[in-house]
PyMOL Python script that loads the backbone (N, CA, C, O; Angstrom):
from pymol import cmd

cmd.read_pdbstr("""\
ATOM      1  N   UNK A   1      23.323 -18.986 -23.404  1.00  0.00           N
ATOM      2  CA  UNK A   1      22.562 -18.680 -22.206  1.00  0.00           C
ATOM      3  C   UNK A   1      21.284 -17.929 -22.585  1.00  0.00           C
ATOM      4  O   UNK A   1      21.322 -17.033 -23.428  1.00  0.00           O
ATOM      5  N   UNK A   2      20.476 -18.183 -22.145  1.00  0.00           N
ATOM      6  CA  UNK A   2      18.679 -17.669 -22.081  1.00  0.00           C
ATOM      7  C   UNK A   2      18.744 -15.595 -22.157  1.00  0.00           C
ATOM      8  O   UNK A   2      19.392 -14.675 -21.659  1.00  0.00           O
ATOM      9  N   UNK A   3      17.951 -15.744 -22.828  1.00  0.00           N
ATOM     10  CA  UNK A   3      18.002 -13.585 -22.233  1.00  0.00           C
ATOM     11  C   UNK A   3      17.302 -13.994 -20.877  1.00  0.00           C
ATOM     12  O   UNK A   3      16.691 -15.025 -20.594  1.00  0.00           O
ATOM     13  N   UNK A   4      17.654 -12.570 -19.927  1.00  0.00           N
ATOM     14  CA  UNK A   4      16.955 -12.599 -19.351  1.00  0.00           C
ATOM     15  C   UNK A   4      15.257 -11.653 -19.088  1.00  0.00           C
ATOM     16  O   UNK A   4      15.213 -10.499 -19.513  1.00  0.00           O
ATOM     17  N   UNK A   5      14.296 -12.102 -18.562  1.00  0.00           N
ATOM     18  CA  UNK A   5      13.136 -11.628 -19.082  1.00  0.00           C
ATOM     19  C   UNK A   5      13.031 -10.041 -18.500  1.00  0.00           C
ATOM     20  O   UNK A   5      13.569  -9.886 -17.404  1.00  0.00           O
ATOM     21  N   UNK A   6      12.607  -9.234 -18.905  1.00  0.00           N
ATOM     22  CA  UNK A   6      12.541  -8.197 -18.748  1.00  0.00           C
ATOM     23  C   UNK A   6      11.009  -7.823 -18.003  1.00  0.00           C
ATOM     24  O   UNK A   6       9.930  -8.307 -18.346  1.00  0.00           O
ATOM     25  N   UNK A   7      11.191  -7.023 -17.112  1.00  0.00           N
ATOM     26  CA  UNK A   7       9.891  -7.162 -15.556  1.00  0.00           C
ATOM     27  C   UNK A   7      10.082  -5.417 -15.425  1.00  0.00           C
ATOM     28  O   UNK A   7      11.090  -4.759 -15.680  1.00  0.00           O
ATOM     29  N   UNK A   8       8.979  -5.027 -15.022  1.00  0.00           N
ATOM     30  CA  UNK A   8       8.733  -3.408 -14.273  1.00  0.00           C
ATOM     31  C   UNK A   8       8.460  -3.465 -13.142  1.00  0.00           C
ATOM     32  O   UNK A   8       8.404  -4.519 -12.508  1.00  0.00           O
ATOM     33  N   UNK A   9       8.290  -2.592 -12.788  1.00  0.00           N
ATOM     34  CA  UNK A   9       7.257  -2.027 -11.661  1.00  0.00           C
ATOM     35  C   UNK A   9       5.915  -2.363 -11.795  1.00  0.00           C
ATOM     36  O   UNK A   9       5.659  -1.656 -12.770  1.00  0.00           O
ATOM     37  N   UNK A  10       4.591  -3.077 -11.458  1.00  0.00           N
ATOM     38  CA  UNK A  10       3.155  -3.046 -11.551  1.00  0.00           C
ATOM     39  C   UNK A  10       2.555  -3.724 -12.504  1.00  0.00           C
ATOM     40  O   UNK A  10       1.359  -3.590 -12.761  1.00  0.00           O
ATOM     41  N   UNK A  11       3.688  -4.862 -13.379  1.00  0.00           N
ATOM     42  CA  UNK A  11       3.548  -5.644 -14.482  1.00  0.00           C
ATOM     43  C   UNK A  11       2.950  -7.066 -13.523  1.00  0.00           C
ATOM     44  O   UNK A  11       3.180  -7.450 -12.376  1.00  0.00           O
ATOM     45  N   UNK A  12       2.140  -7.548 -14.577  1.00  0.00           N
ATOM     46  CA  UNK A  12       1.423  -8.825 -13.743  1.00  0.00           C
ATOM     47  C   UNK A  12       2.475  -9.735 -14.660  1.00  0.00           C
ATOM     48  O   UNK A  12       2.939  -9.446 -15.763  1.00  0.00           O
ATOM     49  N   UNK A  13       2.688 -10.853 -13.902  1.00  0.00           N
ATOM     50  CA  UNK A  13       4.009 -11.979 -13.949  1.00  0.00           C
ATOM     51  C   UNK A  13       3.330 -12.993 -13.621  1.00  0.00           C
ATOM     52  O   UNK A  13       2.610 -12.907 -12.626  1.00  0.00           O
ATOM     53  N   UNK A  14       3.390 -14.262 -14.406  1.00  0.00           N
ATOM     54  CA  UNK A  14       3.011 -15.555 -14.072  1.00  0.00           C
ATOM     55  C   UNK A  14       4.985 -16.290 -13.206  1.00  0.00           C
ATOM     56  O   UNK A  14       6.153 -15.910 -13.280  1.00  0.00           O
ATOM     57  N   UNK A  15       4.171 -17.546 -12.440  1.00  0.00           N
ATOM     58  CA  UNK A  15       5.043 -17.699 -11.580  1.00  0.00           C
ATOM     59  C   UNK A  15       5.262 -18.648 -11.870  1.00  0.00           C
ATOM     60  O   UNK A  15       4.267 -18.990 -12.508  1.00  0.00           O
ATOM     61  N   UNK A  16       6.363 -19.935 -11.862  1.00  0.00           N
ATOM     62  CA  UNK A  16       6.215 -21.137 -12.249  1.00  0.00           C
ATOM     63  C   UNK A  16       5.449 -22.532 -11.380  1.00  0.00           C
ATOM     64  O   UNK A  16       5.176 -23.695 -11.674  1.00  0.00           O
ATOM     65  N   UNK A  17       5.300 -21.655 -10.172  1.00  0.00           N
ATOM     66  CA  UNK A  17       4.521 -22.578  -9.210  1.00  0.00           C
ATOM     67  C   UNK A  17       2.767 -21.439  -8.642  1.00  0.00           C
ATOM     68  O   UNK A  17       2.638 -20.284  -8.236  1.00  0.00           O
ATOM     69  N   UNK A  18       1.908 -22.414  -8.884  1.00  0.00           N
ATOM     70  CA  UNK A  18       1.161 -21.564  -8.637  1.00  0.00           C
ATOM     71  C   UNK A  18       0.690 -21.313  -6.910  1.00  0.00           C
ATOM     72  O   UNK A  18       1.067 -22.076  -6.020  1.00  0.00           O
ATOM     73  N   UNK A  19       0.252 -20.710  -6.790  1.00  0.00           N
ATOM     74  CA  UNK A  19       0.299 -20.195  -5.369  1.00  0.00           C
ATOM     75  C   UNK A  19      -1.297 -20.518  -4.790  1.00  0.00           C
ATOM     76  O   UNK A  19      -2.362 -20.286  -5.362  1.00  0.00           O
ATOM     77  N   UNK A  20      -1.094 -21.040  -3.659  1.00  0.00           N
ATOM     78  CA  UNK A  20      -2.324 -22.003  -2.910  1.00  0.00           C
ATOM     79  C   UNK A  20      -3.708 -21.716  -3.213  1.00  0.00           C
ATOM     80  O   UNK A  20      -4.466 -22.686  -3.252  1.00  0.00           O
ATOM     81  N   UNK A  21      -4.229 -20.443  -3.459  1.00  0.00           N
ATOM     82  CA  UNK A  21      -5.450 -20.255  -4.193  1.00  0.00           C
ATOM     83  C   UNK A  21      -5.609 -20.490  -5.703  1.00  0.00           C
ATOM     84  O   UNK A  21      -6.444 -20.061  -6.501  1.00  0.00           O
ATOM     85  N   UNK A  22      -4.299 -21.496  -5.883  1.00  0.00           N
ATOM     86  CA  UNK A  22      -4.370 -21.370  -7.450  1.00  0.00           C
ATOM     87  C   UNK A  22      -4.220 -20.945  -8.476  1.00  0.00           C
ATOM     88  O   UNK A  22      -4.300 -21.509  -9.568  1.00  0.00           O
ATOM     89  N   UNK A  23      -3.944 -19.718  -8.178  1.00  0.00           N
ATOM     90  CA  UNK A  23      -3.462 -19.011  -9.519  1.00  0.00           C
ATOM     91  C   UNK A  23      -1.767 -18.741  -9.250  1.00  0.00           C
ATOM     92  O   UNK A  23      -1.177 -18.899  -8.182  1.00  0.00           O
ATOM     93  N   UNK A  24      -1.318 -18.389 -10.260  1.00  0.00           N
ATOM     94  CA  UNK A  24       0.338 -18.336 -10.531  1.00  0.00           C
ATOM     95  C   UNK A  24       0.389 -16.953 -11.203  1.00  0.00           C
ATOM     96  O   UNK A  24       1.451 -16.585 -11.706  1.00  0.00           O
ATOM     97  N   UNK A  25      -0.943 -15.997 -11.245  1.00  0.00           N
ATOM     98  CA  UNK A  25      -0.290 -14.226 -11.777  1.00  0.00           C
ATOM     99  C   UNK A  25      -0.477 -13.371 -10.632  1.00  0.00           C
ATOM    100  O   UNK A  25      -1.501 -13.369  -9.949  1.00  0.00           O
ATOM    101  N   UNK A  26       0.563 -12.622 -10.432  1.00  0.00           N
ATOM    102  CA  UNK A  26       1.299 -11.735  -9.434  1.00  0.00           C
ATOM    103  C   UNK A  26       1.521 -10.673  -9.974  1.00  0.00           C
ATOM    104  O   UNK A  26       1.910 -10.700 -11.141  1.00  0.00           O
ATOM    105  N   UNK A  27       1.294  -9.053  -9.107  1.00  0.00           N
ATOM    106  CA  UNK A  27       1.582  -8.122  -9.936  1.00  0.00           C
ATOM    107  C   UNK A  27       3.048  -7.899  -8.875  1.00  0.00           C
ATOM    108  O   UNK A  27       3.454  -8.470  -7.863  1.00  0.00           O
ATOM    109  N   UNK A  28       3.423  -7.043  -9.510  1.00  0.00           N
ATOM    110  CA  UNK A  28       5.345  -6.452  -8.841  1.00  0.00           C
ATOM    111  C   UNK A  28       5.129  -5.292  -8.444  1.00  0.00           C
ATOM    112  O   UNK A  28       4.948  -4.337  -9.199  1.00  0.00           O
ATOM    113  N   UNK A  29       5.125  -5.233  -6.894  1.00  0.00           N
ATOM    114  CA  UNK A  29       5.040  -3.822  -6.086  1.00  0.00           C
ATOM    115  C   UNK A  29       5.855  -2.776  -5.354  1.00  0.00           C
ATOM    116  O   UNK A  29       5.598  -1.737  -4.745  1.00  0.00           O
ATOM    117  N   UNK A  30       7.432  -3.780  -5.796  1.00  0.00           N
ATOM    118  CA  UNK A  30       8.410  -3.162  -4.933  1.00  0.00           C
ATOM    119  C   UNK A  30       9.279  -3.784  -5.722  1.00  0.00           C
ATOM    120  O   UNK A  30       8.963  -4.960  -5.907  1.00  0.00           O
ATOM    121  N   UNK A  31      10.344  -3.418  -6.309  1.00  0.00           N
ATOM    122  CA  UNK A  31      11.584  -3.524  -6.570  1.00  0.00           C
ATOM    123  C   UNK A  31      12.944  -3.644  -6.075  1.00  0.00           C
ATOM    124  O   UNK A  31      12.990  -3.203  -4.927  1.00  0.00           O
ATOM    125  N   UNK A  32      13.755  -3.948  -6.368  1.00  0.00           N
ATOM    126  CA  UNK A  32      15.140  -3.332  -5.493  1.00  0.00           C
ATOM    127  C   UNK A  32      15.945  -4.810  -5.263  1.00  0.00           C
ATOM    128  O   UNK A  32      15.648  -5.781  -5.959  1.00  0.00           O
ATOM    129  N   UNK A  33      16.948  -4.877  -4.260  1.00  0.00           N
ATOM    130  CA  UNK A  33      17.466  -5.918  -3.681  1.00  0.00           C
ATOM    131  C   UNK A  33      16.617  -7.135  -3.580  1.00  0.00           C
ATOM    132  O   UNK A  33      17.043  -8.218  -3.981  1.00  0.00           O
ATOM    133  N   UNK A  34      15.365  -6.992  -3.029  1.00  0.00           N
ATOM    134  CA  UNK A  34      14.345  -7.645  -2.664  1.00  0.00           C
ATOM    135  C   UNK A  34      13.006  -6.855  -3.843  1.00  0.00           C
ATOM    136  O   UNK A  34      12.987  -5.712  -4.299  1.00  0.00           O
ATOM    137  N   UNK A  35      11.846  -8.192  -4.080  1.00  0.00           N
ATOM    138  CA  UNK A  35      11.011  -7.930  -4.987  1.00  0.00           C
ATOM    139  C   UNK A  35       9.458  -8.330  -4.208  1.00  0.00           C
ATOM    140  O   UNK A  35       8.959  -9.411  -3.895  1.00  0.00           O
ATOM    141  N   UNK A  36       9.149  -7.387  -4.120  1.00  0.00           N
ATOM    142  CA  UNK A  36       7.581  -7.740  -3.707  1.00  0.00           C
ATOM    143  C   UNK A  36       6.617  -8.136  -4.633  1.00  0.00           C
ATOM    144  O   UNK A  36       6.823  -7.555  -5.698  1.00  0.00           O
ATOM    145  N   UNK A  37       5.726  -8.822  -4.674  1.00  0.00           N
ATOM    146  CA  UNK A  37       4.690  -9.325  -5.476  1.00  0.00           C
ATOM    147  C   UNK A  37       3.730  -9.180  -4.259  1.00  0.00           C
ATOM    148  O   UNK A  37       3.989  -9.115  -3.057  1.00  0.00           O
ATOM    149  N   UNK A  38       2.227  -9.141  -5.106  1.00  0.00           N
ATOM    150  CA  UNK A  38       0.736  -9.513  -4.369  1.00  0.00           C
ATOM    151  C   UNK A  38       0.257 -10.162  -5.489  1.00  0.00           C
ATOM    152  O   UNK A  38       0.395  -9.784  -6.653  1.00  0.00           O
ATOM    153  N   UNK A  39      -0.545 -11.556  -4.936  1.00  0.00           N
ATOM    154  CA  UNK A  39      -1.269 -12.201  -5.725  1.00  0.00           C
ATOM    155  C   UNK A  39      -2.296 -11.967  -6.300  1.00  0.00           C
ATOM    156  O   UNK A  39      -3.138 -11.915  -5.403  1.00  0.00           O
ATOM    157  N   UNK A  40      -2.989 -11.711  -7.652  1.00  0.00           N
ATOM    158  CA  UNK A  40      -3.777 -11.090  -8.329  1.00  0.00           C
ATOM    159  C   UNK A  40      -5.084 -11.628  -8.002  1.00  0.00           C
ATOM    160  O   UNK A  40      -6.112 -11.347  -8.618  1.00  0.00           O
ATOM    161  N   UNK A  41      -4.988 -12.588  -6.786  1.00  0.00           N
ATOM    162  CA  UNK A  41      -6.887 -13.732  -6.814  1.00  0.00           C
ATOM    163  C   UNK A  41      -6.967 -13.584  -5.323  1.00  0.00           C
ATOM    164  O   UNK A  41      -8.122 -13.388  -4.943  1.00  0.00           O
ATOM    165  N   UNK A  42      -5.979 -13.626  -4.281  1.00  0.00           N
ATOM    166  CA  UNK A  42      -6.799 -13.522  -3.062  1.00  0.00           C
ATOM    167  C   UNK A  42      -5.639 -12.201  -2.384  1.00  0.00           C
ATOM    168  O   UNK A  42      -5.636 -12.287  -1.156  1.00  0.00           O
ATOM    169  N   UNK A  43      -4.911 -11.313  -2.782  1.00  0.00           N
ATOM    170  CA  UNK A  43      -4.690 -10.000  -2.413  1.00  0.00           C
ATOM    171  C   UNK A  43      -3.491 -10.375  -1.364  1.00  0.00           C
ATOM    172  O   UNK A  43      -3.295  -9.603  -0.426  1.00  0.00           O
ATOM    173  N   UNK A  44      -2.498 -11.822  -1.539  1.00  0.00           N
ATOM    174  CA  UNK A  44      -1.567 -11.910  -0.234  1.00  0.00           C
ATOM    175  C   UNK A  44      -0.405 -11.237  -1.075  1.00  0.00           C
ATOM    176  O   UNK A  44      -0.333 -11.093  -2.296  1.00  0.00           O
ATOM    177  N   UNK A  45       0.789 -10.738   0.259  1.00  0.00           N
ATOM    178  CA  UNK A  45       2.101 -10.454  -0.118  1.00  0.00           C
ATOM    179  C   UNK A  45       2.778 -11.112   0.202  1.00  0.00           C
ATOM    180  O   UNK A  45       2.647 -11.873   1.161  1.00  0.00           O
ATOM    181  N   UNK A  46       4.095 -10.964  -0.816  1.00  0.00           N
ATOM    182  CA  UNK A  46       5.047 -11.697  -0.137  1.00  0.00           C
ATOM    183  C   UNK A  46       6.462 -11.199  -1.017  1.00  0.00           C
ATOM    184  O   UNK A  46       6.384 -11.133  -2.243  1.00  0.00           O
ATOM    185  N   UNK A  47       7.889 -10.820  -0.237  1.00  0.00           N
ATOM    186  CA  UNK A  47       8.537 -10.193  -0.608  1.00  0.00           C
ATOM    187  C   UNK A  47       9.649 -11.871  -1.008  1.00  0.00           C
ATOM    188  O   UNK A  47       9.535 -12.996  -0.520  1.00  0.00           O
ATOM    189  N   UNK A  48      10.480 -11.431  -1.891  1.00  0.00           N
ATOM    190  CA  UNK A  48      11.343 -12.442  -2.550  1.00  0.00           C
ATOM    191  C   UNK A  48      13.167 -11.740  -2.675  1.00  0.00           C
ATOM    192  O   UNK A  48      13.405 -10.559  -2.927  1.00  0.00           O
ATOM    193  N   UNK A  49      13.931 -12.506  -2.498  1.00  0.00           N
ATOM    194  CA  UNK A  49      14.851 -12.081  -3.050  1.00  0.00           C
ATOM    195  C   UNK A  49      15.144 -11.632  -4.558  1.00  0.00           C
ATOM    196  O   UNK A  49      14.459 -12.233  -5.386  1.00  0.00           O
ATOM    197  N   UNK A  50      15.890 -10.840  -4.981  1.00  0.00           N
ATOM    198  CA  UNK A  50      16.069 -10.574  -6.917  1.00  0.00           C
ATOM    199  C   UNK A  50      16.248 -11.876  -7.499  1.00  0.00           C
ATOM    200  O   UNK A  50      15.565 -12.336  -8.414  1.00  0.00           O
ATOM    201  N   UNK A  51      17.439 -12.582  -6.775  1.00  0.00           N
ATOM    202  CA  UNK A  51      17.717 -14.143  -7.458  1.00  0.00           C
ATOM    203  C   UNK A  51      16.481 -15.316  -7.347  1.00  0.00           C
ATOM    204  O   UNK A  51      16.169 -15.988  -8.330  1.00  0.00           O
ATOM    205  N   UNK A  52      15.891 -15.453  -6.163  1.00  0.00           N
ATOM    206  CA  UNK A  52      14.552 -16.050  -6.226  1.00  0.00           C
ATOM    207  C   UNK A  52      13.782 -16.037  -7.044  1.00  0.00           C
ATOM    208  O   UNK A  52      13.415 -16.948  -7.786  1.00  0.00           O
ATOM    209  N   UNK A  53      13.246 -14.265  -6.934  1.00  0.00           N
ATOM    210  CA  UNK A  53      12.216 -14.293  -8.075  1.00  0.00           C
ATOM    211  C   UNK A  53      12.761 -14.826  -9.568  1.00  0.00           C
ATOM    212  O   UNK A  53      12.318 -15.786 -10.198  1.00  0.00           O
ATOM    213  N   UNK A  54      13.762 -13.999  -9.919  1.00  0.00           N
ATOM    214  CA  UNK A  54      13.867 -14.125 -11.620  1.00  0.00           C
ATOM    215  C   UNK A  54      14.313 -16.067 -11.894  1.00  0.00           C
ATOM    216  O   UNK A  54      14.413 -16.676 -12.959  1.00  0.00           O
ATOM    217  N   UNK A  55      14.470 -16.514 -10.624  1.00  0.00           N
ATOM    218  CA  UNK A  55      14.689 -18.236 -10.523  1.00  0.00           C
ATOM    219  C   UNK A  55      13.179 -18.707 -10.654  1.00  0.00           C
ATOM    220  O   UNK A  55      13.147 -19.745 -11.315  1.00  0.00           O
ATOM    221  N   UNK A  56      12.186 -18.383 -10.336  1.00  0.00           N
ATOM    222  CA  UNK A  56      10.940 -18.738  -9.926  1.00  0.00           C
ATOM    223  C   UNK A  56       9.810 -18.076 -11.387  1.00  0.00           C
ATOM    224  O   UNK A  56       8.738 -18.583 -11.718  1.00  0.00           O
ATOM    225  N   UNK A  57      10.402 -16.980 -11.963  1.00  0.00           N
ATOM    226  CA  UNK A  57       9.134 -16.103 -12.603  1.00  0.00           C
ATOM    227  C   UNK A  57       9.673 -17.348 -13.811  1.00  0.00           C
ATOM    228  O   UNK A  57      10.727 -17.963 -13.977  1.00  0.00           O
ATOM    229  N   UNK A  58       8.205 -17.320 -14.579  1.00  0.00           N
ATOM    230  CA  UNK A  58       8.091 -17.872 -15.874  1.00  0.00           C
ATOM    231  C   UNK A  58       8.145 -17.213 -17.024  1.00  0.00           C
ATOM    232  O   UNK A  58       8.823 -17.559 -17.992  1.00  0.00           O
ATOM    233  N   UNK A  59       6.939 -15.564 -16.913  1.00  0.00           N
ATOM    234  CA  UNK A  59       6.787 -15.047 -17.998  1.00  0.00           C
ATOM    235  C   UNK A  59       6.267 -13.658 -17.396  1.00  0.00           C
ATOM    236  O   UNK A  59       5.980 -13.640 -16.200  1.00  0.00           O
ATOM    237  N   UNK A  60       6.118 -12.387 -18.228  1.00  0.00           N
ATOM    238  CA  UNK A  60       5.229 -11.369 -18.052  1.00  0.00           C
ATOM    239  C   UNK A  60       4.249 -12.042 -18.509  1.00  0.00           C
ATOM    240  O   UNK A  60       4.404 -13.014 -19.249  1.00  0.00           O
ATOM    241  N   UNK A  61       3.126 -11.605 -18.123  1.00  0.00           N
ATOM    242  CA  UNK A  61       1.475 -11.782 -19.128  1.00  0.00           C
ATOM    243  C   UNK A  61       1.097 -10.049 -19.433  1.00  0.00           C
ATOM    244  O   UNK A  61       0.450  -9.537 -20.347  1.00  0.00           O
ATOM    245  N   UNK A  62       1.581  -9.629 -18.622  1.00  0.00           N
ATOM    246  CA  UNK A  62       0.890  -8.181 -18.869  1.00  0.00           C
ATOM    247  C   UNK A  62       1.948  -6.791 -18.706  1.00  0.00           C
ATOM    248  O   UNK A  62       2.248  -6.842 -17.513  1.00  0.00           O
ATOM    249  N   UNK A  63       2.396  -6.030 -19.082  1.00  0.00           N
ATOM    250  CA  UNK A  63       3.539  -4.743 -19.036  1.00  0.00           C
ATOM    251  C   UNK A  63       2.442  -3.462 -18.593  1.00  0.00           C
ATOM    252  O   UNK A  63       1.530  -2.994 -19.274  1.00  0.00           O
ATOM    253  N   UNK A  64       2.728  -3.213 -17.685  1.00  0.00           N
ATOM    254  CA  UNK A  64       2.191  -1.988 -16.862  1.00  0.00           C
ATOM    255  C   UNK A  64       2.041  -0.921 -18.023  1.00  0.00           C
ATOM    256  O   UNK A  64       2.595  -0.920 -19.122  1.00  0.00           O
ATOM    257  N   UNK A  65       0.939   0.194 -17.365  1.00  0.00           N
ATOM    258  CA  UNK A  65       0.623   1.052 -18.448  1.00  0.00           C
ATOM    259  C   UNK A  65       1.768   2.324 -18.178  1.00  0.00           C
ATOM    260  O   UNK A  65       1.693   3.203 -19.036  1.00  0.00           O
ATOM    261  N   UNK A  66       2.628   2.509 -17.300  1.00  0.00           N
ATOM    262  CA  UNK A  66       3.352   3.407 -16.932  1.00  0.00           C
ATOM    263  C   UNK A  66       4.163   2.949 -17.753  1.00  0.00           C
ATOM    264  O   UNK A  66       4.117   3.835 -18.607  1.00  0.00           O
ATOM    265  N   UNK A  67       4.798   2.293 -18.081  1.00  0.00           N
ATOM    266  CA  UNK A  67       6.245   2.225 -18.927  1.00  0.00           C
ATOM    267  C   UNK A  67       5.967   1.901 -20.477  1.00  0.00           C
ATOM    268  O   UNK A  67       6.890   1.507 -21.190  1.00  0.00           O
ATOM    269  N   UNK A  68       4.448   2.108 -21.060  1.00  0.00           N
ATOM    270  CA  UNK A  68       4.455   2.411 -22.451  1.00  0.00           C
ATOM    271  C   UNK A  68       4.670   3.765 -23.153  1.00  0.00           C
ATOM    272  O   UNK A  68       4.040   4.822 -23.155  1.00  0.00           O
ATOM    273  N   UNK A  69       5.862   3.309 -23.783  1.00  0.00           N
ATOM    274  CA  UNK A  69       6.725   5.315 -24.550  1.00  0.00           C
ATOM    275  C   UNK A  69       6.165   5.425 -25.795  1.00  0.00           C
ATOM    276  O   UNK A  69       6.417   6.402 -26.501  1.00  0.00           O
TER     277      UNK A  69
END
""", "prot")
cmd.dss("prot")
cmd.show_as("cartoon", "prot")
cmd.util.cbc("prot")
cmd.orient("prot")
């Protein structure tokens, strides 16, 4: 079985479908049960289930500057 990918808080995430303005990187604004993203090109939200997202995310592109130790 695959690892699974490892995501923060405020990390920009490519998506496997890109989202109607075209781009597919999303930063992560909310955590928890449910996962919020905003799209990094025209500023929409949209909240996801935990199983959705990590079904849907492709990759990090970028690891937030808060969680470098």
């Amino acid at each position: 079985m695959a690892e699974a990918i490892q995501y923060g808080l405020h990390d920009l995430v490519e998506m496997k479908k890109p989202h109607a303005c075209g781009t597919n990187a999303w930063v992560i604004n909310r955590l928890g049960a449910d996962i919020k993203i905003t799209c990094s090109n025209c500023n929409r939200t949209i909240m996801l289930t935990r199983f959705n997202f990590e079904k849907r995310l492709k990759k990090v592109l970028k690891k937030s500057d808060e969680q470098a130790d």
